[in-house]
C-alpha positions as CSV (number, residue, x, y, z in Angstrom):
1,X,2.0,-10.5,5.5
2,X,3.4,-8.8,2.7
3,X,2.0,-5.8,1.8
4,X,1.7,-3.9,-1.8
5,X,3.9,-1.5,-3.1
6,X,0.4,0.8,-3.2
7,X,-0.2,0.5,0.0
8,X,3.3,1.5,0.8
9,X,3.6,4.5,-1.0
10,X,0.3,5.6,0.1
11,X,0.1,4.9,4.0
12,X,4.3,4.5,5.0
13,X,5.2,8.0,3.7
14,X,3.7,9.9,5.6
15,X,5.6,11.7,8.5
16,X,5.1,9.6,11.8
17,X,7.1,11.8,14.4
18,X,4.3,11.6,16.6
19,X,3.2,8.2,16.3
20,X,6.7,7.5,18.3
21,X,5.2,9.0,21.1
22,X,2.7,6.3,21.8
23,X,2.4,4.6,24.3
24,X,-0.8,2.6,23.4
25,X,-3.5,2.3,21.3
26,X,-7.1,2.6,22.6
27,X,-10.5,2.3,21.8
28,X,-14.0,2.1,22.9
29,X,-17.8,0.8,21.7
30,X,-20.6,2.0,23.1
31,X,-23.7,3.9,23.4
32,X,-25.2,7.1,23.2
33,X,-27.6,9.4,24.6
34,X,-28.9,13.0,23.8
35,X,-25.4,12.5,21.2
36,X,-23.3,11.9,24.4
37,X,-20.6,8.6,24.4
38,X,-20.9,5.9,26.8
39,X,-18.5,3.4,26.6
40,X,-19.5,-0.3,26.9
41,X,-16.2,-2.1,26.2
42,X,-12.6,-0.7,25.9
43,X,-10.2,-2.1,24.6
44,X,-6.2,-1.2,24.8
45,X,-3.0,-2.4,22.8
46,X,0.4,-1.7,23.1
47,X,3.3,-1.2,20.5
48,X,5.6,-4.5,20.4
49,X,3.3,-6.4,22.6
50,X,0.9,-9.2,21.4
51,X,-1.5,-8.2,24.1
52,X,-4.9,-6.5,24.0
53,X,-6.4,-6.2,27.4
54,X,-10.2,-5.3,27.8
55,X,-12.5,-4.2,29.9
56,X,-16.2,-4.4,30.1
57,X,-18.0,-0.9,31.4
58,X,-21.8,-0.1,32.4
59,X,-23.2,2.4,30.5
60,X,-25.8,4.0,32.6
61,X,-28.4,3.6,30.1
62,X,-32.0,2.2,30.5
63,X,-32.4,1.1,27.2
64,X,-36.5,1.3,27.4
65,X,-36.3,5.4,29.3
66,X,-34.2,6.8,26.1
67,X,-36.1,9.0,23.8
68,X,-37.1,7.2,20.5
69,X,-34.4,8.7,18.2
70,X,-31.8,7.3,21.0
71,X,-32.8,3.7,20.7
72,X,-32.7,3.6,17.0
73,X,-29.5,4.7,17.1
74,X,-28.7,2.1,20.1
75,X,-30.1,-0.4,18.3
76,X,-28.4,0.7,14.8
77,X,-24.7,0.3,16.6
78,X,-25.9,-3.4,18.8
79,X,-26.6,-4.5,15.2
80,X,-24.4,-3.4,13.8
81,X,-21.5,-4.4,16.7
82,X,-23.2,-7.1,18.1
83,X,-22.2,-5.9,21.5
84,X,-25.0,-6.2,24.3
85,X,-26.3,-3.4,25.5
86,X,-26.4,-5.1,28.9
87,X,-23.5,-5.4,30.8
88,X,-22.3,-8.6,32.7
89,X,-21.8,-8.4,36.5
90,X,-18.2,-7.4,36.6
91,X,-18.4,-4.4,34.5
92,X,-16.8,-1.6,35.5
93,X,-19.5,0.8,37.1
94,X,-20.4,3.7,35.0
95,X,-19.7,6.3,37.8
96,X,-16.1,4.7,37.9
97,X,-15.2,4.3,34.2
98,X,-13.5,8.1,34.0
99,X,-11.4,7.2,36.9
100,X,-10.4,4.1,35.5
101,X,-9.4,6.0,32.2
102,X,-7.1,8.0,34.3
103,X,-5.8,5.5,36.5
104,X,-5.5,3.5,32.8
105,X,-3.7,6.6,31.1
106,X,-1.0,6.4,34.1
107,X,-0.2,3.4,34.1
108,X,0.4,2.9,30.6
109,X,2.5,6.4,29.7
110,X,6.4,6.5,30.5
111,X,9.2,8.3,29.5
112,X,8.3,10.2,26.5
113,X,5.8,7.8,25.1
114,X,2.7,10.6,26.7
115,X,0.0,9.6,24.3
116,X,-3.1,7.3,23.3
117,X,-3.1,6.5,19.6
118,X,-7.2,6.8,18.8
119,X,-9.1,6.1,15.7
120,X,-12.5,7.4,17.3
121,X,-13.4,11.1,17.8
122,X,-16.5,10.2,19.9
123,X,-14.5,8.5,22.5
124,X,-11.3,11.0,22.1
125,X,-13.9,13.7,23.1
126,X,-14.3,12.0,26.2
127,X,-10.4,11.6,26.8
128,X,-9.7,15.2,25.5
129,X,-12.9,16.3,29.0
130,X,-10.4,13.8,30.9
131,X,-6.7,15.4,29.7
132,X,-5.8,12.7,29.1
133,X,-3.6,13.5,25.7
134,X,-4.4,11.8,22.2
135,X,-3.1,11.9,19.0
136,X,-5.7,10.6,16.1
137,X,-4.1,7.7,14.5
138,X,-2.8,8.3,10.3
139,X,-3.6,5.2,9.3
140,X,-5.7,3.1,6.6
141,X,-9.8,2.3,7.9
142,X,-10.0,-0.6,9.9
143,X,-11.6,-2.6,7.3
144,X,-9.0,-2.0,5.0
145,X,-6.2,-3.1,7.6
146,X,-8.3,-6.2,8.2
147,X,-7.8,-7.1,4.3
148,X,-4.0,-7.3,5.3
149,X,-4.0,-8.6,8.9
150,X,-6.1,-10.9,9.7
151,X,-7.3,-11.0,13.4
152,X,-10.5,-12.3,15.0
153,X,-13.3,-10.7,17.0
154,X,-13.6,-10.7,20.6
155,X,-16.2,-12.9,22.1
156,X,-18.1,-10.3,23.8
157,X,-19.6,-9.6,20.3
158,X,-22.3,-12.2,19.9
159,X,-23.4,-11.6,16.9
160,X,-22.7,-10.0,13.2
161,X,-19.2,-10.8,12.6
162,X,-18.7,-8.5,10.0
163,X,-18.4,-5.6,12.7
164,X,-15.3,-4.3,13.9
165,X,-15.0,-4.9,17.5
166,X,-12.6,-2.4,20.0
167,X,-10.1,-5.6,20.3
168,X,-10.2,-6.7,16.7
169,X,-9.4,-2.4,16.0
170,X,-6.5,-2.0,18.3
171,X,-4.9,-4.9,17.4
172,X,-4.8,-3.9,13.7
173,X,-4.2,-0.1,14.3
174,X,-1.0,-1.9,16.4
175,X,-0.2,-4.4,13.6
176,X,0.1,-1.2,10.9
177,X,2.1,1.4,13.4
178,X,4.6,-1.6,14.2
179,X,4.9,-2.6,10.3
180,X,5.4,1.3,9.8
181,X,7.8,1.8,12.9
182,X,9.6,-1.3,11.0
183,X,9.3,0.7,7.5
184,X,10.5,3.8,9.0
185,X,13.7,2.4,10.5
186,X,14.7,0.3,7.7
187,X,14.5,3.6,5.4
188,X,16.5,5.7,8.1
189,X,19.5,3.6,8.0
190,X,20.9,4.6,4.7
191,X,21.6,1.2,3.2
């Protein structure tokens, strides 16, 4: 994909020190209650790799016991994501979902690469309670790196495909930082 000289100047020049330090990208959907995060699906890419792994999570939530201003907003972001609020059978368990983070986290760090890349402050909150460090991604909206990259949604969306799902997100977050690693070097290397 070849990208304008626009989008260049205004994205690639920024300083991106810390972006090196990644050693994924990761997101979550999911749910609230009383304006607490409860993720449904996350979703997890890695730098150079054409991978996304992800993983379905319980929420918790009775969708009929949450107060009235919680299932408009519940059923505000299922419309809007056309993720279920339902999860299937193999879900991680919702009393098991912050030990998976961790377990997650450690796997996935090494060396000096110490940090998740996230493009969600709702779900960085609940990394941030874990300690598990973050660095908030510098990086164009996700619907304008989907008008450079185009990548499809997961199928655990079943409906609205104009949403942004976690996978369709990390994977374009992961397609700008490697275009931007890519732009970096190229500039380093004193031609």
């Amino acid at each position: 994909m070849k990208l304008s000289k626009s989008y260049i100047k205004r994205y690639f020049n920024k300083d991106f020190t810390k972006m090196n330090q990644l050693c994924a990208v990761i997101d979550a959907q999911g749910f609230a209650k009383d304006s607490k995060f409860y993720p449904r699906v996350i979703a997890v890419a890695f730098p150079y790799v054409d991978k996304v792994l992800c993983w379905d999570c319980e929420t918790g939530l009775d969708f009929h016991n949450l107060s009235s201003k919680d299932r408009i907003t519940n059923s505000y972001i299922r419309h809007y994501t056309g993720l279920p609020f339902e999860a299937p059978e193999d879900a991680i368990s919702h009393d098991k979902v912050s030990v998976f983070l961790g377990l997650l986290y450690d796997q996935c760090k090494y060396d000096d690469k110490i940090y998740f890349g996230i493009k969600n402050p709702q779900f960085g909150q609940l990394l941030s309670h874990l300690r598990i460090p973050t660095i908030e991604v510098e990086c164009p909206s996700t619907s304008v790196l989907a008008r450079y990259y185009k990548k499809e949604r997961c199928s655990r969306h079943v409906e609205n495909d104009e949403g942004m799902c976690s996978v369709r997100k990390v994977e374009l977050i992961r397609e700008y930082l490697n275009d931007k690693l890519m732009y970096n070097d190229l500039i380093n290397r004193n031609f």
